[in-house]
C-alpha positions in Angstrom: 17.5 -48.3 -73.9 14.1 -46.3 -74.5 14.8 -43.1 -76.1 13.5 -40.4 -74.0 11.8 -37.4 -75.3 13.2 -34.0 -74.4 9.4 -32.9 -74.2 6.9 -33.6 -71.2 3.8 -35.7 -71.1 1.9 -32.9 -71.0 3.7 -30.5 -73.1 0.8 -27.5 -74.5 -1.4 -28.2 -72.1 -1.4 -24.7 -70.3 -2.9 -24.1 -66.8 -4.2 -20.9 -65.5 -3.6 -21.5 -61.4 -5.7 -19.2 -58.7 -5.0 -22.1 -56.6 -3.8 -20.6 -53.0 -2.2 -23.1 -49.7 -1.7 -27.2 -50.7 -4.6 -29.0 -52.8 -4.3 -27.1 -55.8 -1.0 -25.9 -55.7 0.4 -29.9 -55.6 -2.1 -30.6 -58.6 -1.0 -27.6 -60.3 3.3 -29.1 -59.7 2.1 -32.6 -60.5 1.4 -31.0 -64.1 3.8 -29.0 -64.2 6.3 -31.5 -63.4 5.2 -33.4 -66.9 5.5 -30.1 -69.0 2.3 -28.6 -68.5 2.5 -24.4 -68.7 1.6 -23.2 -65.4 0.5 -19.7 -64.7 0.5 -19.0 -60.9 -1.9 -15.9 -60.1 -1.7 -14.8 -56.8 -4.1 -12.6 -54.9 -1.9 -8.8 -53.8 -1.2 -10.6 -50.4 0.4 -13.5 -52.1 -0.3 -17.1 -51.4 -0.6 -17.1 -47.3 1.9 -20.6 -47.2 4.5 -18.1 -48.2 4.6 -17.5 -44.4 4.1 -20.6 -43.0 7.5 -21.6 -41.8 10.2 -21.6 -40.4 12.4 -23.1 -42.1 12.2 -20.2 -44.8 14.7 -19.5 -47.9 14.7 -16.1 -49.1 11.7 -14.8 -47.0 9.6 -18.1 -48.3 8.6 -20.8 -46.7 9.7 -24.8 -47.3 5.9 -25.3 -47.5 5.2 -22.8 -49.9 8.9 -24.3 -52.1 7.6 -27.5 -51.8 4.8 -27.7 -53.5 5.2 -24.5 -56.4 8.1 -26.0 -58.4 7.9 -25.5 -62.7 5.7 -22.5 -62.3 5.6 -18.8 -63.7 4.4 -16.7 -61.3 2.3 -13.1 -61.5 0.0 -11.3 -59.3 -3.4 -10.2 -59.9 -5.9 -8.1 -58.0 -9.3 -9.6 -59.1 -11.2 -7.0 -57.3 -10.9 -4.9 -59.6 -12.5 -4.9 -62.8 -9.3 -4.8 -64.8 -7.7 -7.8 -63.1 -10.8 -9.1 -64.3 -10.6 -8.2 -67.7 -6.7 -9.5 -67.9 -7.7 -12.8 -66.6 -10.4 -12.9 -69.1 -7.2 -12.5 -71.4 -5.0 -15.1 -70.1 -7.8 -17.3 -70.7 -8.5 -17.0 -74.6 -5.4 -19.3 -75.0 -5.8 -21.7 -71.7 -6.7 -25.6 -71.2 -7.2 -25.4 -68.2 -8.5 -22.6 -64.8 -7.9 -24.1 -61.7 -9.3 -21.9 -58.8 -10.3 -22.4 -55.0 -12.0 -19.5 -53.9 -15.1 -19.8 -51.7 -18.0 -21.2 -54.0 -19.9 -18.1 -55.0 -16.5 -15.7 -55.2 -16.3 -15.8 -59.0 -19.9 -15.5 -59.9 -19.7 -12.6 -57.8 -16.9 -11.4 -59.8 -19.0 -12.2 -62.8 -16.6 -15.2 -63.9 -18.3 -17.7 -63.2 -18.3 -20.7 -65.6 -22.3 -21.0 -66.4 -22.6 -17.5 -67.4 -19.5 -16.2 -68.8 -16.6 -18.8 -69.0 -18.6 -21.5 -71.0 -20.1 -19.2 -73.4 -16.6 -17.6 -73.7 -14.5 -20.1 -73.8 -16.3 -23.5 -74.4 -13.5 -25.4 -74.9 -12.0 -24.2 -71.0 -11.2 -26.9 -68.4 -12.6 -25.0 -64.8 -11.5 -26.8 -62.1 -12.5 -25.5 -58.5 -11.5 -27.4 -54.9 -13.6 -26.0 -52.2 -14.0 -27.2 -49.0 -17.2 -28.9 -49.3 -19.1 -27.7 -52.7 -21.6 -24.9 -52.7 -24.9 -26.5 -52.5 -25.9 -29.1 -49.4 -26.1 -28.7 -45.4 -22.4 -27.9 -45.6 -22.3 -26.0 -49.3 -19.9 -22.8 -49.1 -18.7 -23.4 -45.9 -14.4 -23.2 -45.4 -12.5 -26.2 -45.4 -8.9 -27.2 -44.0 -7.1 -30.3 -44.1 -7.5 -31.3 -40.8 -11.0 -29.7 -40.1 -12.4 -32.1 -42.8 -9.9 -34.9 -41.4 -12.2 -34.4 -38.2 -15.8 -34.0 -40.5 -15.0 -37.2 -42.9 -13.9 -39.5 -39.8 -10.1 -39.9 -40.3 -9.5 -38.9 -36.7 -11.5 -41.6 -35.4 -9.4 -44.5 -37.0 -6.4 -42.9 -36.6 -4.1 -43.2 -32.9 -3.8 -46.1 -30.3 -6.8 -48.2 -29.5 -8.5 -45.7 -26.5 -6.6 -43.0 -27.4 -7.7 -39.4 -28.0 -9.2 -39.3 -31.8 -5.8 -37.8 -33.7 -5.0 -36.2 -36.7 -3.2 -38.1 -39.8 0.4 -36.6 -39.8 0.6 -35.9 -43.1 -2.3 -33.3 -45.0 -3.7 -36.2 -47.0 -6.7 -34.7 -47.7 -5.3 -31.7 -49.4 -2.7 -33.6 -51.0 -5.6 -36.3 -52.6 -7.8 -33.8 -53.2 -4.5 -32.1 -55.3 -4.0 -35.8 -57.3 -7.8 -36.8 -57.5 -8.1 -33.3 -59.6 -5.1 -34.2 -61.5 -7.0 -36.8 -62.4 -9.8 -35.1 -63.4 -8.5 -32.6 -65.2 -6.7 -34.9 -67.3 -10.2 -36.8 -68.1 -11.6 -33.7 -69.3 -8.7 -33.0 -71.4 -8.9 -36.9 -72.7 -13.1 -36.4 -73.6 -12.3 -32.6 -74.9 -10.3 -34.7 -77.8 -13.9 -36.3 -78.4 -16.1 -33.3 -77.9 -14.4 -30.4 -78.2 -16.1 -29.3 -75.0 -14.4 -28.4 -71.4 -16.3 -28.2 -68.5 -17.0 -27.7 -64.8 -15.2 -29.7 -62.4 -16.3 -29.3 -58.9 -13.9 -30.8 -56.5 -14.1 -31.0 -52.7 -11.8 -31.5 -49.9 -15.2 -33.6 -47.8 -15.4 -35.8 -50.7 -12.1 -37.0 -51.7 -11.8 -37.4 -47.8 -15.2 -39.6 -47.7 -13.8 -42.0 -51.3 -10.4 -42.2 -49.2 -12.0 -43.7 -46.1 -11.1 -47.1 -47.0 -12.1 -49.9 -45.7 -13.8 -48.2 -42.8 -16.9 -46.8 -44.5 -17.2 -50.0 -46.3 -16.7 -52.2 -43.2 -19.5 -50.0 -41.4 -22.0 -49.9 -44.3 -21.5 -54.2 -44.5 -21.2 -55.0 -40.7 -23.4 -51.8 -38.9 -20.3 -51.9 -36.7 -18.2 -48.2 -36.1 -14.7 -48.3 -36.7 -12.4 -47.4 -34.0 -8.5 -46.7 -33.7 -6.4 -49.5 -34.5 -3.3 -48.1 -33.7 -0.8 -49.3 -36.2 -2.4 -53.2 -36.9 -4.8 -53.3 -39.8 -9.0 -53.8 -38.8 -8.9 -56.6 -41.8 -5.6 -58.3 -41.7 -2.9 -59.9 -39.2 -0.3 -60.0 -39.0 -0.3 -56.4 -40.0 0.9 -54.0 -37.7 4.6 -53.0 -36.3 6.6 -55.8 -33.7 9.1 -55.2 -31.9 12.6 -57.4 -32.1 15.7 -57.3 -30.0 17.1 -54.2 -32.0 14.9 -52.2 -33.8 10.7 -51.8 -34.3 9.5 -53.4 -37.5 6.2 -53.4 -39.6 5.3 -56.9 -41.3 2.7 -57.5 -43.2 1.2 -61.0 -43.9 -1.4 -60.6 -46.1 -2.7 -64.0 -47.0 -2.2 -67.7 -45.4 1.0 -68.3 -47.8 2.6 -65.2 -46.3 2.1 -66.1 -42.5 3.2 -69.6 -42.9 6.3 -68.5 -44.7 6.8 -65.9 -42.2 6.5 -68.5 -39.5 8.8 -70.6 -41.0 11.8 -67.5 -41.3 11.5 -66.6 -37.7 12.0 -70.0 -36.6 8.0 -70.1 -35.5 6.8 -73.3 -37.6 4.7 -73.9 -34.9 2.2 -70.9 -35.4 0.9 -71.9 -38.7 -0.5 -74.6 -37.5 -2.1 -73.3 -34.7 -5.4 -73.5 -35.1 -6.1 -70.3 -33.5 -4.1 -68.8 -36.5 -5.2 -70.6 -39.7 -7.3 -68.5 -41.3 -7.2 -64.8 -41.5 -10.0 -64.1 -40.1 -8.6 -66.7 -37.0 -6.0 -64.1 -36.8 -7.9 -61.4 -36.8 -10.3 -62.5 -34.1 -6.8 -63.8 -31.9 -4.2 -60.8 -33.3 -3.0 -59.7 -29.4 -2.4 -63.3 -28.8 -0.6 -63.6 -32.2 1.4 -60.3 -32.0 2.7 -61.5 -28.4 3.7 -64.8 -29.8 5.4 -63.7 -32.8 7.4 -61.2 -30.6 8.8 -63.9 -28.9 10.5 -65.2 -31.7 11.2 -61.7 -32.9 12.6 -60.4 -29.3 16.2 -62.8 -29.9 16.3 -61.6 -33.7 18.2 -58.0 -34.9 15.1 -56.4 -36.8 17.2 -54.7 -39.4 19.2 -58.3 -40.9 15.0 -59.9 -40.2 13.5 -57.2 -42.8 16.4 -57.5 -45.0 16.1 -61.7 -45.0 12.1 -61.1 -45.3 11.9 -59.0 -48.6 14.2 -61.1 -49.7 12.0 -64.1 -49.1 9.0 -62.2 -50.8 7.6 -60.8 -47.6 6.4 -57.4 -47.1 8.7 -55.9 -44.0 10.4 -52.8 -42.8 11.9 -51.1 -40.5 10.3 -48.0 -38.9 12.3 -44.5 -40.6 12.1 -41.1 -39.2 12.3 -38.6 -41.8 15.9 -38.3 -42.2 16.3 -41.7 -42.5 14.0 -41.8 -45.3 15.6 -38.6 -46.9 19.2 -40.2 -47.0 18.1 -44.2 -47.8 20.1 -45.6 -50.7 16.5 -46.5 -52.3 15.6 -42.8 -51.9 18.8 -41.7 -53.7 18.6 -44.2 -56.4 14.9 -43.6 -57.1 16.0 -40.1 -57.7 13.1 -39.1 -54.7 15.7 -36.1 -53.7 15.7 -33.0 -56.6 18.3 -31.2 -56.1 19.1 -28.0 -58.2 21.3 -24.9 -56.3 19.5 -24.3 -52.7 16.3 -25.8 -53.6 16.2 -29.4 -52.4 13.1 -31.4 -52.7 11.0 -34.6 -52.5 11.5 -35.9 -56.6 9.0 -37.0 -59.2 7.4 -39.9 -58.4 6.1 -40.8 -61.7 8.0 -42.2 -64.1 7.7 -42.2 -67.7 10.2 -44.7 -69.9 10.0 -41.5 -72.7 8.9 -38.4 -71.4 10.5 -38.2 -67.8 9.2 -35.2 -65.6 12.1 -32.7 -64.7 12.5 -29.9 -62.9 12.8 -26.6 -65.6 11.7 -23.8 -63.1 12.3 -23.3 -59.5 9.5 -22.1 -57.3 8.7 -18.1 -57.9 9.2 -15.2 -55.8 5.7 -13.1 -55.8 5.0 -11.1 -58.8 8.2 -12.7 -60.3 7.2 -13.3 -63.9 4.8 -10.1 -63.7 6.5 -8.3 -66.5 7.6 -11.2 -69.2 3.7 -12.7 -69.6 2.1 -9.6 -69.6 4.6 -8.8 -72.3 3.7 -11.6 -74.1 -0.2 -10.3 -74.3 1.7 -7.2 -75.6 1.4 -4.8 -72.6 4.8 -3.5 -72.2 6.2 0.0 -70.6 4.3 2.4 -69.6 1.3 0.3 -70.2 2.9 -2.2 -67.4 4.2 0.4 -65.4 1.0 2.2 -65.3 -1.3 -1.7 -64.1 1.5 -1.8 -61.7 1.4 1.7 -60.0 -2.6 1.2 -59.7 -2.2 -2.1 -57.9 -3.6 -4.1 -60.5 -0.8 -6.0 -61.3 0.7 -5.9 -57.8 5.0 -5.9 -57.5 4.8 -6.5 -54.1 2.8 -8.2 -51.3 0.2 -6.2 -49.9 
């Protein structure tokens, strides 16, 4: 057995976080979650996910829990000028600033990264997720999940064929644009090793949604054709899509001519592979309401939960369809270890998994203000000094 390392991945890399609502706040965890020091600076009315529930513990919301695990947590008004200054403080021993204020809102506070953060701290990592840059026909203008899930296309391929353009159930597009900066923060931690530089890192919610638009954008800029709602069956494969069977709905997917004829062959429909209507995937393509109808023939006399179990068995890509408590309380979820636990606080687990340096949970998410008093301590403003930043609103106790 690998001998683990009681340190994370990312252990010394610290992270100052401005970062307010879902993007940055999952990038910010994902670090965290591998040992990264995280610094969580809200603005005096807190981090507005605080209220958006129910369900709520303690006055917070499970969205704000859910995504502000392994973080220290202070307040800051950045109005003033000595927020300002303290921030300038916290940053003479940080990787890493991750912000996502309205482009323009730091320069205005005369922080921006060209003019003052570079020259002061050249070796700083700025990171800042905006909704769609500063610059272009769209520069500085807000950004929500599901506003850019309209802008960048994603309700258009997503519903039933002739349905009502729909929104993606889950916020993917805050939640990529959270991993995609992951990403690129850790790349400009990687080429600091080279250069000893940081740098500028401009993420946006528009483009991450654009880069995850696959394969529609790439089957409109090849074909000239726009891509419409598929409901659940792929536009480039078949059988791909969910079926239902005598006991449950199922998804299968047959991704190649191998995997259709051996699906064929389980579900007692030899027959189909050598249908010429069905040889090729393309054939299926073209034919998939014909194919789907067939198949659910066979699949109508058949108990859809043994099927999928006798599919993945046989190498074939099947599942039954889950609601959310299903998934929560699956023996694969439980032995993945997908459910953190620790006192009240029950979450979705670390999905990445090191052989030596696992990711763990080491702080439960913060109350507002909570850690206020121990890291302004540690930059050696203690008593009165504290109390007096606190009574001015500076360093805010309590949500404004």
């Amino acid at each position: 057995m690998t001998e683990q390392s009681s340190n994370g991945a990312l252990e010394g890399l610290r992270v100052i976080d401005l970062t307010r609502v879902l993007g940055g706040p999952y990038c910010t965890q994902v670090l965290g979650d591998h040992g990264a020091e995280i610094v969580k600076i809200e603005p005096p009315q807190g981090d507005e996910v605080r209220d958006w529930g129910p369900p709520f513990h303690d006055g917070d919301a499970a969205y704000f829990i859910g995504v502000n695990r392994n973080k220290r947590a202070m307040a800051l008004d950045l109005r003033q000028e000595e927020g300002r200054e303290l921030l300038l403080r916290l940053l003479e021993d940080a990787d890493v600033l991750l912000e996502n204020y309205k482009p323009g809102t730091m320069e205005k506070w005369g922080l921006g990264y060209e003019d003052v953060l570079k020259k002061r701290f050249p070796r700083l990592i700025h990171c800042r997720i905006s909704g769609f840059g500063s610059d272009g026909p769209l520069g500085g203008f807000p950004g929500y999940d599901a506003i850019v899930q309209a802008m960048a296309g994603w309700f258009s391929v997503n519903g039933e064929p002739g349905g009502n353009p729909t929104r993606l159930g889950v916020a993917m597009v805050d939640m990529g644009t959270g991993l995609y900066s992951a990403i690129a923060v850790l790349m400009a931690a990687h080429e600091r090793q080279r250069s000893g530089h940081g740098q500028y890192i401009d993420m946006t919610l528009y483009d991450c949604a654009v880069s995850l638009m696959h394969p529609h954008v790439v089957n409109y800029n090849m074909s000239g054709k726009v891509p419409v709602a598929t409901g659940n069956a792929h536009p480039n494969i078949s059988p791909y899509e969910t079926f239902r069977t005598r006991t449950v709905d199922i998804f299968i997917g047959a991704g190649n001519n191998r995997a259709f004829g051996k699906l064929c062959e389980e579900i007692g429909a030899a027959v189909l592979a050598t249908d010429e209507r069905f040889t090729r995937n393309a054939d299926r393509v073209k034919n998939r309401e014909i194919l789907k109808a067939e198949i659910e023939s066979y699949l109508m006399k058949i108990d859809g939960n043994e099927l999928c179990e006798r599919l993945l068995s046989a190498g074939l890509p099947a599942g039954p369809i889950y609601n959310t408590a299903q998934v929560v309380e699956h023996p694969h979820t439980v032995h993945r270890s997908m459910n953190l636990a620790k006192d009240w606080y029950k979450m979705t687990g670390i999905p990445i998994k090191f052989s030596r340096t696992p990711g763990r949970l080491e702080r439960l998410p913060p109350k507002f203000a909570q850690h206020n008093r121990e890291i302004l301590a540690e930059m050696g403003i203690a008593g009165d000094a504290f109390d007096d930043l606190v009574a001015r609103g500076i360093v805010p106790d309590k949500r404004s």
